[in-house]
N, C-alpha and C positions, 0 to 999 in steps of 0.2 A: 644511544648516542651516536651521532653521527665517527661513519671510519674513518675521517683526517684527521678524529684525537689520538687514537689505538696506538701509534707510534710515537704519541707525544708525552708518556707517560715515564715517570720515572722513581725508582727508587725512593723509599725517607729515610731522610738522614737520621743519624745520631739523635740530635737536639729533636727532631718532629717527633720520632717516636717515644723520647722521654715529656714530652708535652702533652703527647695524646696518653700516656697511661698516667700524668698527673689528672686529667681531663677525667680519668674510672674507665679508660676506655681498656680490650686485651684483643690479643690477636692470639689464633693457633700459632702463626709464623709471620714475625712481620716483615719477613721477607717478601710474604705475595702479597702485600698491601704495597700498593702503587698510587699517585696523584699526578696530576697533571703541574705544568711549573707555579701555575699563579692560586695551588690549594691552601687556605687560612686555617692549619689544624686548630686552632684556639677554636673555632666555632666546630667541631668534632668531638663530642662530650658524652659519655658513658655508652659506647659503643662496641657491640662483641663483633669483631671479624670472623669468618671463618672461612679457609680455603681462597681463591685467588680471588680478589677484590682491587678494581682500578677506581679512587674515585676524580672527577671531573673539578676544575676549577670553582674558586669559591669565593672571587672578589668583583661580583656584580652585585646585583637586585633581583629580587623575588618577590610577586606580590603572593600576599597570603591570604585569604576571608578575611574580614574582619581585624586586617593588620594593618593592612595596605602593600607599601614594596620596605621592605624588610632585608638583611640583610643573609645569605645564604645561611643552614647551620642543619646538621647532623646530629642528632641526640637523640639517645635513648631507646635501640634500635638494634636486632641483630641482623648482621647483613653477610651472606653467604655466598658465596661465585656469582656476585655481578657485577656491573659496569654500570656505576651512577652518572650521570651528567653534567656539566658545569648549573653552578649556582641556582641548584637544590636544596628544598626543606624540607626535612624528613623529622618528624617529633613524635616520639611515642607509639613507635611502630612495633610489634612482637616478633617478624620475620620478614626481612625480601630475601628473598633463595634464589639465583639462577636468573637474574631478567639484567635487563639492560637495558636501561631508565634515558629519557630525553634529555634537555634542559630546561633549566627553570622550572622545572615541575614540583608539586606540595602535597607532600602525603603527611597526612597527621592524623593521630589516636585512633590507630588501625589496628587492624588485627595480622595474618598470615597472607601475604602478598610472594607466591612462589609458582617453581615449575621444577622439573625436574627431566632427563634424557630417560630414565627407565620406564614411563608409565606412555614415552611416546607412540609405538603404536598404538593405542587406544585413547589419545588423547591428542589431536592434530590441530589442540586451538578453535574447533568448532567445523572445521573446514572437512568436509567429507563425510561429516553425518546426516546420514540419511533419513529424512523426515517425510511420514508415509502421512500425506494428504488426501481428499476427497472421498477416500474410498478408503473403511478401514478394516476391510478383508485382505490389503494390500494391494502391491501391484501399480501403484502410481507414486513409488518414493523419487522423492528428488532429494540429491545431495547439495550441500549448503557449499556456498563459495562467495568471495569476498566479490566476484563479479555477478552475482547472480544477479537477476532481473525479473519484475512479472512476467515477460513475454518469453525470456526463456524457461520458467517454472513451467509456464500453460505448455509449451512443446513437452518436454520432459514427460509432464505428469500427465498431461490429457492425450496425448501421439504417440504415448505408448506399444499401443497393438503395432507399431513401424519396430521391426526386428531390425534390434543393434542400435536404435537411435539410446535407448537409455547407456546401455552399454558405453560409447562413444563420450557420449560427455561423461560419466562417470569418470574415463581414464585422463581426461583432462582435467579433473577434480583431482584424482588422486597424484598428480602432478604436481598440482598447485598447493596441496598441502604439506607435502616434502620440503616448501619452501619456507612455513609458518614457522616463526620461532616466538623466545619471550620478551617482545622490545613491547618498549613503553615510547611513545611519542613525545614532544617535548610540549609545556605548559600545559601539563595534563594536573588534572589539582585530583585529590583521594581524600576526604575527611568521613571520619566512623564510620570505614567498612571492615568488619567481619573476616571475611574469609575470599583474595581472589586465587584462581587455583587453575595456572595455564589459560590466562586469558592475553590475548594481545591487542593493547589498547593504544590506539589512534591518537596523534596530537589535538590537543584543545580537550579532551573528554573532560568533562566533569564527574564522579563518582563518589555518592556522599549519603552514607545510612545503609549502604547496601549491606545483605544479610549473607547472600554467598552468588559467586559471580566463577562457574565455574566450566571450563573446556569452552571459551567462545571466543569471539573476534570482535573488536566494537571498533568501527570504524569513523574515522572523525577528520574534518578539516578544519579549519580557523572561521571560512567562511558559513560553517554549515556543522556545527559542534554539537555532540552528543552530549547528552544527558541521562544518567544513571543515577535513579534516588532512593530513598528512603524504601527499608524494608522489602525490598529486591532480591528476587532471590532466580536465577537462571543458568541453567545445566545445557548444554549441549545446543549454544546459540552463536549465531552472527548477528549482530547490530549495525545499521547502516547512517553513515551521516546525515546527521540532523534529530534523529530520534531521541523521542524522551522515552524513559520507562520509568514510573514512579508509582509511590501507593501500595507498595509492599504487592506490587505486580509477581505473579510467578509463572515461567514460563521454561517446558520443557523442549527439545529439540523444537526450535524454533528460527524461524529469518522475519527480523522486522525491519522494513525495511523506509529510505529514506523519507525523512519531517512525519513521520510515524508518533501518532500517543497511545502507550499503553499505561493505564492509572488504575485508581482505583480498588486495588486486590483484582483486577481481571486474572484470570487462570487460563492458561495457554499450551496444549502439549500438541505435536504434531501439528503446529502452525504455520504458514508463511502469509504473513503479513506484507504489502505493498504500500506504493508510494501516499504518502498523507490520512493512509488511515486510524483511525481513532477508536481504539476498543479502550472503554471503562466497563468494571465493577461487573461482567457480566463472564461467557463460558467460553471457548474455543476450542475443540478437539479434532484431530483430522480435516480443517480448514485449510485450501488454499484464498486467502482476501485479497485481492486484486486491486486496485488501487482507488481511494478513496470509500471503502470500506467502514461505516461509523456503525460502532453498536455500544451506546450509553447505556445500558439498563442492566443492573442486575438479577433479574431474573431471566434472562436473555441464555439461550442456550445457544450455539453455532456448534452441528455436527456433520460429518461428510460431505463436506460440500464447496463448490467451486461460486465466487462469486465476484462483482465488480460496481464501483456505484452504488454500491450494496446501503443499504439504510434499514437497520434491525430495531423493530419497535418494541416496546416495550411487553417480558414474558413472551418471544419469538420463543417455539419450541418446533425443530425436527427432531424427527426420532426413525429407527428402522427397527421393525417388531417384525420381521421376517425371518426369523431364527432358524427356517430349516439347516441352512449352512454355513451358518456365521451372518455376521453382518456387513452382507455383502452389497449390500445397495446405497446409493448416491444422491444429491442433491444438483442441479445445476442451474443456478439463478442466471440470467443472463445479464449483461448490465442495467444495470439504473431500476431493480426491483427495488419496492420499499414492502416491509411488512407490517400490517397495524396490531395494533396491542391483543396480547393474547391470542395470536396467529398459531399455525402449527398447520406442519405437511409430513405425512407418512411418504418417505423415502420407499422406493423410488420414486422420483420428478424431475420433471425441467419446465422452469416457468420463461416466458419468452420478456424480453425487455422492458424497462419501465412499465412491468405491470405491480398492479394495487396487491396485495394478499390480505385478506380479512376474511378473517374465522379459520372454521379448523377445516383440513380437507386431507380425508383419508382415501382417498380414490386414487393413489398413483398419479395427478394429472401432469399433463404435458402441455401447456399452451403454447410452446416455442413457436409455431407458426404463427401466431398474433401477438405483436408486440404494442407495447401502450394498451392494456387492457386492466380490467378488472375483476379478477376472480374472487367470487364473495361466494360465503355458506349462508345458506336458505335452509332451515331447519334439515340440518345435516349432509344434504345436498351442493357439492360445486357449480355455480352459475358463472361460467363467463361472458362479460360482459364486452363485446372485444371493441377495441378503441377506445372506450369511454375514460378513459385517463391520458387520453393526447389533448383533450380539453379544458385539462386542470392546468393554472397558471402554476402550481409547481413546478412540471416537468421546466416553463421557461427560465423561473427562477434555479432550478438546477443545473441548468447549461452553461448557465454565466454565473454563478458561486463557484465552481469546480477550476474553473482558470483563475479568479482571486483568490484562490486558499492556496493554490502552489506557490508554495515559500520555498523551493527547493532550486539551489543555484548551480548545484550538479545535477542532471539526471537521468539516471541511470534506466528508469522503467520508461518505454516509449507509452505514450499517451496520446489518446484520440478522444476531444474532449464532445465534439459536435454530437448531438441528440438522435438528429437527422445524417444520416450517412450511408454509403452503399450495402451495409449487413441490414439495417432497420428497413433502408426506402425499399430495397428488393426484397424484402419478407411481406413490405406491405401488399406489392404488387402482386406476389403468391398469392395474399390471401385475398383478395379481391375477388381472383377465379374461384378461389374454394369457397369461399362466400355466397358467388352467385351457383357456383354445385347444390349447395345447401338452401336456397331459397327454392329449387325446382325437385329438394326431396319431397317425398309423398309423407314426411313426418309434422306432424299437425302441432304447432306451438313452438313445445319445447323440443328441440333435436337433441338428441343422444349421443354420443360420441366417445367412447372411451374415458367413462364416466363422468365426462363435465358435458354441463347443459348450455346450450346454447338458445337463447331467444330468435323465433323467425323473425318477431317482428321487427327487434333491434337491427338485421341485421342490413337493410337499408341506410341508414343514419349510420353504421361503423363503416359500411361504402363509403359515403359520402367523406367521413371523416381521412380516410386513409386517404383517397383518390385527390382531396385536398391539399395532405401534405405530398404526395409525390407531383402534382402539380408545383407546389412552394419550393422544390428543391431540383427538379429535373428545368422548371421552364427557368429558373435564375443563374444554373451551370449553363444549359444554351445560349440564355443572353450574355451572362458572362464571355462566353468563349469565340461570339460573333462568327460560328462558323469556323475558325480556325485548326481545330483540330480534330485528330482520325479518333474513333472510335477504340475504346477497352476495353474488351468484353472480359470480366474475370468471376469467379466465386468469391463473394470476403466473407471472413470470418475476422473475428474480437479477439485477435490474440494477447490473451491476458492486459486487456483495457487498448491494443491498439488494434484500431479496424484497418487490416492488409488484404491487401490480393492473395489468395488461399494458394496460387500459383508460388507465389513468392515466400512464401514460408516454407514453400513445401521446395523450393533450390534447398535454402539453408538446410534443409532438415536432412536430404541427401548429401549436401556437403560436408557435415556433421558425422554422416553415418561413413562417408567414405575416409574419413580420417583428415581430412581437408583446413582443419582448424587448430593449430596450434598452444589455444588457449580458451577460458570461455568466453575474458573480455576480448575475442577479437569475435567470437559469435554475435557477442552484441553491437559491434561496428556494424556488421552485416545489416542488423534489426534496426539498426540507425537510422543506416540506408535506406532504409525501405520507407523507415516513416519518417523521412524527410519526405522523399517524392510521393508518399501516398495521397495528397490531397491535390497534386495533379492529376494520377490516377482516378483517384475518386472521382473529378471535374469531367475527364476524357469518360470514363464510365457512366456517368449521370447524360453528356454530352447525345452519348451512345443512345440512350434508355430512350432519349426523348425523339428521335428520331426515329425509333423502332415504334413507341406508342402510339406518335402521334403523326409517324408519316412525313416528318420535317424534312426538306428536302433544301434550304439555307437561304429558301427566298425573301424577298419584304414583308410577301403576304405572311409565311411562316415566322417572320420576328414579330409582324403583329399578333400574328396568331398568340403567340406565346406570350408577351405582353401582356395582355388580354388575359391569360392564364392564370400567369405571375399574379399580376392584379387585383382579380378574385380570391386568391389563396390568401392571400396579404390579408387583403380586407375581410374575409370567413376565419381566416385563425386570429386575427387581430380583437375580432368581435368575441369567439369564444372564449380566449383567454380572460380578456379583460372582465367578461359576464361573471366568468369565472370569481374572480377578484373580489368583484364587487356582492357578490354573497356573504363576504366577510363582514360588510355593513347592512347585512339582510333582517330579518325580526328572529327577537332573542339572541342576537349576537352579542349583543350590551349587556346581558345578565348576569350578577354580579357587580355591576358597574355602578355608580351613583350611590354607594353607598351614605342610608339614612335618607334618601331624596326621592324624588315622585323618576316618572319616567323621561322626561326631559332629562333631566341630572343624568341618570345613567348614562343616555344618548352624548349626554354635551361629554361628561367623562369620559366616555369610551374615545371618543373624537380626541379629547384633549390627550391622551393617549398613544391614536394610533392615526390621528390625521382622518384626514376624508379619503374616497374611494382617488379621487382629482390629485390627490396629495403624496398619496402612495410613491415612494419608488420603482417600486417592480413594475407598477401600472404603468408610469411617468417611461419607465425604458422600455417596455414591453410595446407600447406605443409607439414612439421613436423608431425602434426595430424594423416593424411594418412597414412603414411610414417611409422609411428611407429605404429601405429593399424594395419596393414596388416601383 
């Protein structure tokens, strides 16, 4: 309850107190039973006091489920050293101990809603528990905070080896948890929960079937409200606005974070979930997900492992059987990996961006230097196929879903949505050179590489493909920039889904370390920062790249040159993709289809269905795209 009531409380008289014990209601002392001036005790009915109790005003409206707006009322409920709210419904509650409730808020046919000062050091509301991700030999714990963020997690947990950075934020964690108490936000509604036990819950939450809700934070605004449902049950968590968790979901030290779905019965221990991701019905253990994160499937396992963009197909399995000394080995997908059904990679790895994963691959592999590829098993053998997945109209249709699905009006995780960016285009450029190394080895076919095979022959046409896209995004920053600005030369890396200047993360990280930070929502001002101006940086860097490849030097002849570039890209990815597309309407695509009918029928079905190739949407923008970028 807000502190301009705290001094507006007073006393019950004579006549209130004989009215609340006509009402079945007792007090230890009604002495420390307190109300504010405009309290209605006739709606105060069979209620046990105990200990100091103030409660809030009770001549408004409240709306209730399935009531509507109803009139405040107190019944049936013990309530022990708190501070209720003006014009609260409280019905058939077993205990509130110790919190201090909003206004207008509706708890009804609950179970045990407390907290307590003695169990406080080991119980900080969620804030300061240490949640050991990617690695579960340890050694990458980040502690949970109400400001936490993807991009400060990926510091923390992956920048580790930096002496004193974990240290550093930790005591700005354990700051911030000295400050967590048991307040209830206002217009918070509670129907048939169980058990909540030290949790502090945000105005707007909804929380309804949960089965126990205990040591965490749920944090919520009006604009952007939380959701806790049925059969719930979560130990040692932060919850961020906008998230649902529903489905008899169970999750242990865990952060999920903002317009988050967790459903399903998914199981979750040592997790940090990011902005929009969606785990159903499947596994989670020592996971950091990064934002936009989907793994529908229940047979889905997610173990040590750092990921973003992440798309988990159906019976995805890591595993690490290297038991000489625990299980000490790691996962790192980079962004926009998807895996296909029945996949599975013996940890340790790291797969490099938007690549395919199909079949099992027990070879350690590393593809990070080739991004947009395909790594498939060939009767037990890794083949990578590198490029061959910048061709799939996926990857476009992924680039543009990922900005319509943020429903998020706070946010809190800095986000870098683009496919094509300075960590992707400069990996591709790397491997251009190691590509042509690899066409002038003396290895006849198949090249060998630390156990993924590589095709010689393919490896002309994944040229072609890369040199393509760094053409598409180096000559359209030049034209963009008409010459106007200096060059940036920097390193980027994906810090936890945002693509930065490696320079610039690495100020904050020394700022951090040297004590420079007062809190950790002012670290993420910092990150703010960055990724505001990062897609100028990106522009000046791209600027750069093209003047170095191509020898640009800002003349007519060099904007035609580029032009000219531009143009080809457009037109050679505009073509692929689309071909792409149009295999959907290729032979046996229809099968299935026309049922009872010859093959026409099917055809015409399918159509009637799913449109023609002409028809498509994706085609339909995908085209457009080109079209007007060239």
């Amino acid at each position: 309850m807000s502190r301009r009531h705290q001094d507006d409380h007073r006393a019950l008289s004579d006549e209130e107190v004989a009215r609340l014990r006509e009402n079945g209601c007792r007090a230890e002392d009604w002495n420390t039973v307190t109300v504010r001036p405009a309290t209605d005790v006739s709606m105060i009915r069979d209620v046990v006091f105990i200990g100091e109790v103030r409660l809030g005003n009770m001549n408004g409206l409240v709306n209730v489920n399935g009531l509507g707006d109803v009139r405040p009322l107190i019944s049936n409920v013990t309530i022990a050293n708190s501070q209720i709210g003006d014009d609260n419904y409280i019905s058939n509650v077993g205990l509130i101990s110790c919190y201090t409730t909003g206004d207008k808020n509706v708890i009804v046919d609950s179970g045990r809603i407390s907290a307590s000062e003695d169990v406080r050091q080991r119980m900080n509301y969620g804030i300061g528990v240490r949640v050991g991700v990617v690695n579960e030999a340890g050694g990458r714990e980040v502690a949970l905070s109400r400001h936490l963020s993807s991009n400060i997690a990926y510091i923390v947990a992956m920048h580790s080896y930096k002496r004193g950075l974990r240290e550093a934020y930790e005591r700005l964690v354990e700051k911030e948890a000295q400050t967590a108490e048991a307040l209830m936000g206002r217009r918070v509604s509670i129907y048939g929960v169980k058990t909540i036990d030290h949790v502090q819950i945000g105005g707007y939450t909804t929380i309804e079937g949960a089965d126990v809700l205990r040591n965490g934070t749920i944090l919520s605004v009006k604009e952007q409200a939380t959701y806790i449902g049925h059969g719930v049950q979560m130990n040692d968590f932060v919850v961020a606005e906008g998230a649902k968790i529903d489905g008899a979901a169970q999750l242990t030290k865990a952060y999920i974070g903002q317009c988050c779905t967790v459903a399903g019965g998914f199981y979750g221990e040592n997790l940090l979930a990011f902005a929009c991701s969606q785990l159903l019905c499947g596994e989670a253990v020592a996971v950091m997900a990064g934002p936009y994160t989907v793994s529908h499937h229940k047979s889905t396992l997610l173990i040590a492992q750092s990921c973003s963009f992440y798309n988990a197909g159906s019976g995805t399995n890591v595993s690490n059987h290297h038991y000489r000394l625990g299980p000490s080995h790691q996962l790192i997908l980079d962004r926009g990996v998807k895996t296909g059904s029945d996949s599975y990679v013996l940890e340790p790895a790291h797969i490099g961006a938007f690549t395919m994963i199909v079949g099992r691959h027990k070879t350690n592999p590393d593809t990070s230097a080739y991004p947009f590829s395909i790594l498939a098993e060939r009767e037990g053998e890794s083949h990578l196929l590198i490029a061959q997945n910048m061709r799939t109209m996926g990857i476009f249709r992924d680039s543009q879903k990922w900005r319509k699905r943020d429903m998020r009006t706070l946010k809190r995780d800095c986000v870098s949505y683009d496919v094509l960016n300075p960590m992707t285009v400069g990996k591709m450029i790397e491997a251009i050179g190691k590509m042509k190394q690899m066409e002038e080895s003396k290895q006849q076919h198949i090249i060998v590489e630390c156990g993924i095979r590589y095709h010689k022959a393919l490896l002309p046409r994944a040229e072609k493909a890369y040199k393509t896209a760094v053409d598409f995004y180096l000559c359209k920053a030049y034209l963009h920039d008409k010459g106007q600005s200096e060059s940036f030369d920097s390193e980027w890396i994906d810090c936890g889904g945002l693509i930065a200047p490696k320079g610039e993360i690495e100020d904050i990280e020394d700022r951090l370390i040297r004590g420079e930070y007062e809190s950790v929502e002012d670290i993420g001002k910092d990150i703010t920062d960055v990724h505001i101006h990062s897609w100028e940086a990106a522009r000046m860097w791209a600027v750069g790249k093209a003047r170095e490849i191509y020898g640009y030097t800002d003349t007519e002849e060099d904007v035609t040159d580029a032009a000219q570039h531009l143009a080809e890209a457009c037109q050679g990815m505009r073509e692929a993709l689309v071909s792409d597309a149009s295999k959907e309407w290729g032979p046996r695509m229809d099968v299935g289809y026309g049922a009872d009918g010859n093959d026409e029928d099917a055809s015409a079905d399918f159509c009637l269905l799913h449109g023609t190739a002409e028809q498509n949407v994706d085609v339909i923008e995908c085209q457009r795209y080109f079209d007007e970028t060239k």
